[in-house]
C-alpha positions in Angstrom: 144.3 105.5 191.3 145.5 103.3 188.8 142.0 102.4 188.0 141.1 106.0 187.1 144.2 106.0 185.2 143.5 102.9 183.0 139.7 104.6 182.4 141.3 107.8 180.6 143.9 106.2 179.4 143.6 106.5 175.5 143.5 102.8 174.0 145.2 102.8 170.2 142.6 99.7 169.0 139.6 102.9 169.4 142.0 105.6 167.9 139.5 107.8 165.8 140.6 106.9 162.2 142.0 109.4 159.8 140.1 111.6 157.1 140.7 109.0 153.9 139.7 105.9 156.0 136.4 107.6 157.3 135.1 108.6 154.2 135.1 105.3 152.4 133.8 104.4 155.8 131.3 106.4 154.8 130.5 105.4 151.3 130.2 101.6 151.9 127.1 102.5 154.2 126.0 104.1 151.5 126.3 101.6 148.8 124.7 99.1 151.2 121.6 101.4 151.8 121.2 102.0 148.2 121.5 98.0 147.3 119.1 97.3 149.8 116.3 100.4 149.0 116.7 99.0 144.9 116.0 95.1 146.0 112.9 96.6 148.4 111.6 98.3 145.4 112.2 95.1 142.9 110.2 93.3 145.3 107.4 95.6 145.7 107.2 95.4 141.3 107.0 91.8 141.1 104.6 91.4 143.5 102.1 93.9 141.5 102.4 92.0 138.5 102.1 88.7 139.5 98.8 86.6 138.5 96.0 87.1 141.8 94.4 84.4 142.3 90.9 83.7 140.3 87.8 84.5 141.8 85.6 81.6 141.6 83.3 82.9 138.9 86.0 84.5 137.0 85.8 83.3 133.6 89.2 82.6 131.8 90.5 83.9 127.9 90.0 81.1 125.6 92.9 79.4 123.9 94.2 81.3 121.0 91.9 84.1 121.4 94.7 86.7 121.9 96.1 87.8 118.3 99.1 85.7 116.9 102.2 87.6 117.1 102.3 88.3 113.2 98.9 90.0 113.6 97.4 87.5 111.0 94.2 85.4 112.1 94.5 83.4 115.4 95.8 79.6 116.0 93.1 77.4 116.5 92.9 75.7 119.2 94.7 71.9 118.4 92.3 69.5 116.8 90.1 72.1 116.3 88.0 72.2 113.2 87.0 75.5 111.4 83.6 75.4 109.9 84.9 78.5 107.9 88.3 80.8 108.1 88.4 83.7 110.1 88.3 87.1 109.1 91.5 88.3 107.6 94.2 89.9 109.7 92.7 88.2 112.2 89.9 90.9 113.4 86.1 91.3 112.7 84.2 93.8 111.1 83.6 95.9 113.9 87.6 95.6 114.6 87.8 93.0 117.6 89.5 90.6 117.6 87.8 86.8 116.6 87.3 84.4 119.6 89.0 81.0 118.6 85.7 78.3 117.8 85.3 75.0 120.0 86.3 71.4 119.0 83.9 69.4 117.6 83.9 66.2 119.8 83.9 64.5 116.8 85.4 66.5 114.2 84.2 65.4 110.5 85.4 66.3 106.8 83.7 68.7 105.5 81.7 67.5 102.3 83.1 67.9 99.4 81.0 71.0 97.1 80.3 70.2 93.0 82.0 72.3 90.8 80.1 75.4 89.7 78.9 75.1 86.3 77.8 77.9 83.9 74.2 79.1 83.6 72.3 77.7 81.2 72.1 79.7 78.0 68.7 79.6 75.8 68.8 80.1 72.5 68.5 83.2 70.6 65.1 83.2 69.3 64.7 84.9 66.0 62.2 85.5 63.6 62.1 86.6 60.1 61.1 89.5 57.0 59.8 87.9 53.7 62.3 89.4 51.2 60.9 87.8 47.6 58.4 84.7 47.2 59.3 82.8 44.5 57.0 79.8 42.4 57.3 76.4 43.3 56.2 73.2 42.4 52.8 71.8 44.6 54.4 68.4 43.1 57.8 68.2 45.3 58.0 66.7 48.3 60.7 68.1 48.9 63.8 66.9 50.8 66.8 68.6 49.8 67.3 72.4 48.6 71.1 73.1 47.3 72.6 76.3 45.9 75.9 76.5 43.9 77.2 79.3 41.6 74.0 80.5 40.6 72.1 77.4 40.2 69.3 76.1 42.8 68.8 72.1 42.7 66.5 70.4 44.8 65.7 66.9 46.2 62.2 65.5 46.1 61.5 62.4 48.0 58.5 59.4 48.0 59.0 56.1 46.4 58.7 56.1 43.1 58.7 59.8 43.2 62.0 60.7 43.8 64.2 62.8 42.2 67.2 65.1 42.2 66.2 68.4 40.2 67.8 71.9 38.8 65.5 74.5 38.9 64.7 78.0 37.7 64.5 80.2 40.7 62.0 83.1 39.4 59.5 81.0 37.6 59.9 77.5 39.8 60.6 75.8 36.4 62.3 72.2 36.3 65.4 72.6 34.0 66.6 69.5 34.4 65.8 66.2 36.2 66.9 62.5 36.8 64.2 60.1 38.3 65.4 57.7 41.6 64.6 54.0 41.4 61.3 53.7 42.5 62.8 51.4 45.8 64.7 54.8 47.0 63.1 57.4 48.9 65.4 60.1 47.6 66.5 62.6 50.5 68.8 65.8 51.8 71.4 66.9 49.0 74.4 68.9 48.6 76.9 70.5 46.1 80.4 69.7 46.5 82.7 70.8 43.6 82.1 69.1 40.6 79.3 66.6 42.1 75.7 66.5 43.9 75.5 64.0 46.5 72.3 62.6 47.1 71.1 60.3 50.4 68.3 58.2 50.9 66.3 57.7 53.6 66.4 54.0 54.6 68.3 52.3 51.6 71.1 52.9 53.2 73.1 54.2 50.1 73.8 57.3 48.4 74.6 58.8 45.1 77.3 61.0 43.6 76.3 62.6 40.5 77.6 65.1 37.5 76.5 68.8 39.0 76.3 69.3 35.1 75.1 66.2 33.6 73.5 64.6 36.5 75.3 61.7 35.5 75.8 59.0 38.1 79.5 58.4 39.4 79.3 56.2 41.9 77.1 54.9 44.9 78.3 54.7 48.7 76.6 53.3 51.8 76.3 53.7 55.4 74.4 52.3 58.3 72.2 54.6 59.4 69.0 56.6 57.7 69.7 59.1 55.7 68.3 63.0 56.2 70.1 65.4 55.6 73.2 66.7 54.1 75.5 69.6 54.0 79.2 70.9 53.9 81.4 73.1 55.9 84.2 72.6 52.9 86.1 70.7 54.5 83.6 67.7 55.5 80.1 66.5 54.8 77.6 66.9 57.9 74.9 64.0 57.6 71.7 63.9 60.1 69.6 60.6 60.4 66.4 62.4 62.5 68.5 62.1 65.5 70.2 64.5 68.1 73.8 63.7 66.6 75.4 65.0 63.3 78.0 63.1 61.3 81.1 64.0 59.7 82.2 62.4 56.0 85.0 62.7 54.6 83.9 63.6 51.3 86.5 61.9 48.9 86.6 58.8 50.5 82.7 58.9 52.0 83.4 57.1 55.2 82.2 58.3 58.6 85.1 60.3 60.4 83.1 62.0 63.7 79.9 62.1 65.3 78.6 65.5 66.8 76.3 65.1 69.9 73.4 68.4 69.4 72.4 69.9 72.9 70.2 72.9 73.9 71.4 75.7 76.9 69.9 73.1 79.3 71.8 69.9 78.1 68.8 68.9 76.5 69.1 66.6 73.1 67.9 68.4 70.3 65.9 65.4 68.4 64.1 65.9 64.7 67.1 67.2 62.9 66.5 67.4 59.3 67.6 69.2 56.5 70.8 70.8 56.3 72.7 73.7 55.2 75.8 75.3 56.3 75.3 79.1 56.8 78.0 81.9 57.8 79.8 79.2 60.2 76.9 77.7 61.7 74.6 74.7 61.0 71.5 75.4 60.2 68.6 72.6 60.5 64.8 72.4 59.7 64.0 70.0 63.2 60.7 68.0 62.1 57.8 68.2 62.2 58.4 71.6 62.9 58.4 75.3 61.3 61.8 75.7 63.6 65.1 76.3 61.9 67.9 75.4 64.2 71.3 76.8 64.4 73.9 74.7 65.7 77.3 75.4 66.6 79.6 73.1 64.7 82.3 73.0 66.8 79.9 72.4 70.4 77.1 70.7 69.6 75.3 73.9 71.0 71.9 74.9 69.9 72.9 78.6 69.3 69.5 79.5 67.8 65.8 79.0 66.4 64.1 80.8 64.1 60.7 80.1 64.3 59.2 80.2 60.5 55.3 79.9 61.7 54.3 83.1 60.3 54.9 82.2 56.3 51.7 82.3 54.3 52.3 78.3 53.4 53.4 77.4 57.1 50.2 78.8 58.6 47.7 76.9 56.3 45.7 75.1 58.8 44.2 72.5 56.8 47.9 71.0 55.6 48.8 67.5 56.1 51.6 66.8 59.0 53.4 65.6 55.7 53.7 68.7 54.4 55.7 70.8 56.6 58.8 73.1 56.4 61.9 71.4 54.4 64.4 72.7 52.5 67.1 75.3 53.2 69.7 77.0 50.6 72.4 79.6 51.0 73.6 81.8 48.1 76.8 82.9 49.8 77.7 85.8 47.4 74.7 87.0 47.2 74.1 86.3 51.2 70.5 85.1 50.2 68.6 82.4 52.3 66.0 80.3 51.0 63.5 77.9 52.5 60.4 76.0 51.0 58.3 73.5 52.5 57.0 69.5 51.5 54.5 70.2 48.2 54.4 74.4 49.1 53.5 76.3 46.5 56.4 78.7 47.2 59.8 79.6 47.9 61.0 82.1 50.1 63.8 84.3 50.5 64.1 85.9 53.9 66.2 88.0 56.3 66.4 86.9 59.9 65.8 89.5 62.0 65.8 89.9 66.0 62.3 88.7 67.6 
């Protein structure tokens, strides 16, 4: 009896708690489920993205073949070496992106390139039109053909024939004349102000004369042959037969600069001869030829040839080497150019013209 008793006997430690307690009872299972269900899922995510294991004959990316974060050209590879960049922004033409090279075993520097240079630039060939023939005299060999303020004076050369002259233009005439010693071989001349300078060829000294009186005022020398002669107004331009022009100072006559004379092709440009100075260029009979040059004074450049074959005098075919084209004169106001030839019978003034 007292054990029935004690069986339905309410205890107080299971008393059935009241409403408040029960339901935050309640809500902790529920917090626990959910905490559990959210670490479950956490785990199922990581283990889908984590690397599987590589199949024997699964190749792997190579290094730096993904794009550099910036999207610029990928990182090579360290000690790599790049036999050219990549494309820029770091794809190729068709928009994939470039797959890093290999290292060289043995990397090497690459060799070092020569500098471009320019193409070569020939000269402008040009030819001529006859304007005027003039007389001449068959007598002059000459060497020298100067024109000043109206007045055409000419250089003959030859030992014992040498001479500086002023001629009439029209009728080929000698107004006026004084004879070299007959040691000189009288050559190139020019006009500068008040005097004609005159070279020889292998004396090794030249003259200044009068321009009215032909008086002589003085003698200089050099050491070199003596050619040709002109003037840009400011200095005297000497050739000797080589490829390089000289400067003179012409007050005090002494050498101040040398001019090395090239073709397109670096070429030397040997045989220069008589000289005149013509609308900023140089221009330059080259012997033994029927070729005026035209020579950039400030490069050394052979600008241009004008190829003088065609003139009645140049084509005679049974002319001594000797005799061959020599002589050029500018009249600047009158933008005339003249040329003769060694013993030619006649002067000409031409245009150049476009070949």
């Amino acid at each position: 009896m007292k054990i029935s008793m004690w069986l339905h006997k309410p205890s107080s430690k299971r008393r059935r708690p009241d409403g408040d307690a029960w339901l935050r009872g309640r809500l902790e299972v529920v917090l626990k489920r959910g905490f559990l269900l959210l670490l479950l899922l956490a785990g199922m995510v990581g283990a889908a993205t984590m690397p599987r294991p590589m199949d024997a004959d699964a190749v792997s990316p190579a290094p730096g073949a993904a794009d550099s974060p910036g999207g610029g050209a990928p990182l090579p590879s360290p000690g790599s070496y790049e036999a050219a960049p990549p494309p820029a922004g770091g794809a190729s033409a068709s928009g994939a992106a470039p797959t890093a090279q290999a290292a060289p075993t043995a990397p090497t520097a690459p060799t070092a390139q020569a500098a471009p240079t320019s193409s070569p630039a020939p000269p402008v060939e040009y030819r001529y039109r006859v304007v005027r023939a003039y007389p001449h005299d068959p007598g002059a060999f000459t060497q020298g053909l100067a024109w000043a303020e109206g007045r055409l004076y000419e250089g003959t050369g030859r030992e014992g024939a040498s001479s500086l002259r002023r001629v009439e233009l029209t009728t080929g005439r000698v107004l006026q004349e004084r004879r070299l010693d007959r040691r000189h071989f009288g050559e190139g001349i020019t006009v500068w102000k008040d005097r004609i300078i005159q070279l020889t060829w292998r004396s090794r000294q030249g003259f200044i004369y009068d321009r009215d009186s032909f008086r002589l005022r003085g003698v200089f020398h050099y050491d070199h042959e003596g050619w040709g002669i002109a003037h840009d107004g400011r200095r005297l331009i000497v050739s000797d037969g080589g490829p390089v022009l000289r400067f003179y100072d012409p007050e005090t006559l002494r050498e101040t600069g040398r001019l090395p004379v090239r073709d397109g092709y670096g070429n030397a440009v040997d045989g220069i001869n008589e000289l005149e100075y013509v609308r900023g260029m140089i221009y330059a009979n080259l012997w033994p030829t029927d070729i005026i040059a035209i020579i950039d004074p400030q490069t050394g450049l052979l600008r241009g040839r004008i190829d003088l074959s065609g003139l009645p005098d140049a084509a005679v075919a049974t002319r001594h080497r000797a005799e061959v084209l020599n002589g050029i004169a500018y009249d600047a106001a009158g933008d005339r150019l003249f040329v003769t030839g060694k013993h030619w019978p006649r002067l000409y003034e031409i245009r150049i013209i476009g070949k």
